[in-house]
C-alpha positions in Angstrom: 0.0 0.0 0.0 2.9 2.4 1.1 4.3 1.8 -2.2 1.5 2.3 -3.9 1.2 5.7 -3.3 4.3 6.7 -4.5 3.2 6.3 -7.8 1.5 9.1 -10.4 -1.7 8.5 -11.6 -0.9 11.0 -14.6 3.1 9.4 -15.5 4.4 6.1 -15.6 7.5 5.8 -13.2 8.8 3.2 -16.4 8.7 4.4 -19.6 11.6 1.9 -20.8 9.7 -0.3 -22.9 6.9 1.5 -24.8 8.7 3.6 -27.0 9.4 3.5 -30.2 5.4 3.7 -30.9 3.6 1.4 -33.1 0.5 1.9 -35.3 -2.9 1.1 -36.2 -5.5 1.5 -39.1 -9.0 2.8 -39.7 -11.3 0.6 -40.4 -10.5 -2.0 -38.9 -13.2 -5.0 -38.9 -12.2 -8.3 -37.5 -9.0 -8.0 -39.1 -6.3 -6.6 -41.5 -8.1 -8.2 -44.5 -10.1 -4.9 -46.4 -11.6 -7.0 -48.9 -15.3 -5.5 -51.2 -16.3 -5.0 -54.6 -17.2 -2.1 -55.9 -20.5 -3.1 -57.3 -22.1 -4.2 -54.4 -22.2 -1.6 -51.8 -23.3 -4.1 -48.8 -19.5 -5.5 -48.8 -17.8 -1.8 -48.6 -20.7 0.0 -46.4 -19.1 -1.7 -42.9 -16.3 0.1 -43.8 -17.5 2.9 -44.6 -19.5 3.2 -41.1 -16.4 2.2 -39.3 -14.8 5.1 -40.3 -17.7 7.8 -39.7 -17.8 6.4 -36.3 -13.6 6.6 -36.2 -14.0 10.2 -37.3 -17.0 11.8 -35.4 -14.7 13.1 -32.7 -12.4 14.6 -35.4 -16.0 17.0 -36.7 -14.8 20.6 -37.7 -17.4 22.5 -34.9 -16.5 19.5 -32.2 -12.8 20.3 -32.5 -13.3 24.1 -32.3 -15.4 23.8 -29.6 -13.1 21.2 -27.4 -9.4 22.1 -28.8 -7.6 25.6 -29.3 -5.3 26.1 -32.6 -1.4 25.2 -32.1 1.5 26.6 -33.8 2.5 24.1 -36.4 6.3 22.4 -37.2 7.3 22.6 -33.3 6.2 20.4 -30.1 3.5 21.8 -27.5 5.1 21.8 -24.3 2.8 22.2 -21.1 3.8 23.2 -18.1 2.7 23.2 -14.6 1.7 20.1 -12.0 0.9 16.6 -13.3 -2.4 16.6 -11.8 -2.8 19.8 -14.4 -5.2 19.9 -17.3 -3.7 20.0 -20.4 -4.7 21.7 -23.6 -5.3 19.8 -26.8 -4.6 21.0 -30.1 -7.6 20.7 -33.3 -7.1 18.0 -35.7 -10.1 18.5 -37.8 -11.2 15.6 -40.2 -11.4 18.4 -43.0 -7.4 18.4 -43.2 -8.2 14.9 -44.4 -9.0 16.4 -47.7 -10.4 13.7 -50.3 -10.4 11.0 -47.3 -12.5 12.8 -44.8 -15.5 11.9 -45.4 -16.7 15.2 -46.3 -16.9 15.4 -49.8 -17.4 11.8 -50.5 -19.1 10.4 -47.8 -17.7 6.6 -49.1 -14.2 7.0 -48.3 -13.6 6.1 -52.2 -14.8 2.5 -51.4 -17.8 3.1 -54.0 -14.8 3.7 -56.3 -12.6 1.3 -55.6 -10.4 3.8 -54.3 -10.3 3.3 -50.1 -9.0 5.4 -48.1 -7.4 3.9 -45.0 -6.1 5.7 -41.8 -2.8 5.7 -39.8 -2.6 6.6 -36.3 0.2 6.0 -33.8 0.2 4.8 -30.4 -0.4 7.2 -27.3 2.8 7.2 -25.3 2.9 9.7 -22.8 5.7 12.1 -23.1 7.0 11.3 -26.3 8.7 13.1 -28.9 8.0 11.5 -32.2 11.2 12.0 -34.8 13.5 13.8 -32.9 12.2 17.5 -33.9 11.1 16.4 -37.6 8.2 15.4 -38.3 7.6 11.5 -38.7 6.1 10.5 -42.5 4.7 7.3 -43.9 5.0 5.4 -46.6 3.6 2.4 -48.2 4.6 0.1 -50.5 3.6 -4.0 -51.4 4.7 -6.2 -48.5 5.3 -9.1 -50.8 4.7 -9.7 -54.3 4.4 -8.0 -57.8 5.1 -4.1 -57.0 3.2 -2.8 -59.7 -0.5 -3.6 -57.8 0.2 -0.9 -55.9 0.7 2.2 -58.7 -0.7 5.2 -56.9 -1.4 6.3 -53.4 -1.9 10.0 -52.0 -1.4 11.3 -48.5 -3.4 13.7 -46.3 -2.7 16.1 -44.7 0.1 17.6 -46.4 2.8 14.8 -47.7 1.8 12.2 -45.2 3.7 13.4 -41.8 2.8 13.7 -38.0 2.9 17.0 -37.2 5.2 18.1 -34.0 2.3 20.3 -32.3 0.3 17.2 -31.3 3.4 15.8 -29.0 4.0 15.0 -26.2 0.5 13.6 -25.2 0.4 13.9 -21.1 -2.6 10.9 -20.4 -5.9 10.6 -20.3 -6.4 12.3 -17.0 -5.1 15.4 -17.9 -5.0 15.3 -21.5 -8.6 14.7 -21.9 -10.0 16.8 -25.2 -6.7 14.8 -27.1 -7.2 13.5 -30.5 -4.9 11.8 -32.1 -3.3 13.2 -35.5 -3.7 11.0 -38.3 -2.3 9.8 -41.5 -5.0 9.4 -44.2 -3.6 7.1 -47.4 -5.6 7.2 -50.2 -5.4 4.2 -52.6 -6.3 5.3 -55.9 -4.7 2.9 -58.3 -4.7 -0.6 -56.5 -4.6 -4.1 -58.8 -8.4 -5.2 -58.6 -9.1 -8.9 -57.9 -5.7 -10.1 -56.8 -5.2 -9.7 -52.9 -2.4 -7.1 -52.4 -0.5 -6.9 -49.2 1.1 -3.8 -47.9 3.1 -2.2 -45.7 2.7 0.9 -44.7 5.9 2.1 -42.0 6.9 5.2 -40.2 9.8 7.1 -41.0 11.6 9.1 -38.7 14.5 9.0 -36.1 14.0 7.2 -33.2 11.3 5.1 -34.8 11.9 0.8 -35.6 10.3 -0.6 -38.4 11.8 -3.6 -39.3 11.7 -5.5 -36.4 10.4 -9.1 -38.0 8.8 -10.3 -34.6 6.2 -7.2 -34.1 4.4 -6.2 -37.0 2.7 -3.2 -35.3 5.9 -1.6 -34.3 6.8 1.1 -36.5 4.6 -0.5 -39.4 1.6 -2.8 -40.2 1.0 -5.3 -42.9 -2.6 -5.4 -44.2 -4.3 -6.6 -47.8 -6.4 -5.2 -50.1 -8.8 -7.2 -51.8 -11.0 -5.1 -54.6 -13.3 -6.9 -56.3 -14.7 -5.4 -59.5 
């Protein structure tokens, strides 16, 4: 009990083990299989949903209302006590561009043309990249490289921006959003199952580390049906 209360609530006293970060995607549905075709709606719609859901807390007016504008290209740094609450800077969906939902409500699925979403894991008090910004890039895990022929990045050219780091936890940091990658898949081989990596960039960051497929990277396939 006594040394129970010698620890923070808001910091782990051991951070040795979670950093480098890994990543996840949007949508995600009982696996890393995205598999539809394009003329029936009822095998793309899940996905579609999936990431409506994923992106309702990233609405233009909610992130106004909840977050405050940051200075872009450097790191936020708050100070004060732990037990302080933290500000959180906007990530609106609309820097998403032609993956947010906005303009096509279908993500590109009706077109055979998915967008998919990279975000990295929360790790309180990191410092992605070292003062430059972390990118991604994507490219077929295994196989014929010319399935994959074309794929765009929002917002910019693909990167984390520095003004959403360091993330100080869920008790103090409790309006945080995490940034996202959106990759855009706009020339993909239909009918053949395509896997692909997509991987951080950045210094600091591991991505080739065969035993974790989530560190630094993760392997999925794409499976458009005409």
């Amino acid at each position: 009990y006594v040394m129970l209360l010698t620890l923070s609530p808001y910091t782990p006293r051991f951070r040795d083990r979670v950093s480098p970060p890994g990543v996840m995607i949007r949508p995600y549905l009982n696996g890393f299989t995205i598999a539809f075709n394009v003329s029936q709606p009822n095998t793309w719609q899940p996905y579609v949903d999936n990431m409506h859901h994923f992106l309702a807390a990233y609405d233009d007016k909610t992130q106004e209302e909840k977050n405050i504008e940051c200075v872009p290209g450097q790191y936020f740094i708050q100070g004060g006590n732990d037990s302080e609450e933290k500000k959180a800077c906007q990530f609106k969906r609309s820097l998403l561009q032609n993956c947010s939902g906005i303009e096509d409500p279908t993500f590109g699925y009706s077109k055979g043309q998915p967008c998919i979403l990279l975000k990295m894991n929360r790790i309180i008090g990191y410092r992605p990249g070292a003062g430059v910004p972390v990118s991604v890039d994507c490219k077929v895990q295994k196989g014929n490289e010319s399935h994959l022929r074309s794929v765009d990045f929002y917002p910019g050219n693909g990167t984390f921006d520095l003004m959403y780091y360091p993330y100080y936890g869920k008790f103090t940091h409790v309006n945080y959003t995490s940034p996202l990658v959106a990759m855009h898949f706009t020339d993909v081989q239909k009918n053949y199952l395509v896997p692909i990596q997509c991987s951080l960039n950045g210094k600091g960051i591991i991505n080739d580390l065969n035993s974790d497929r989530f560190l630094g990277r993760i392997i999925f396939t794409l499976s458009i049906g005409k």
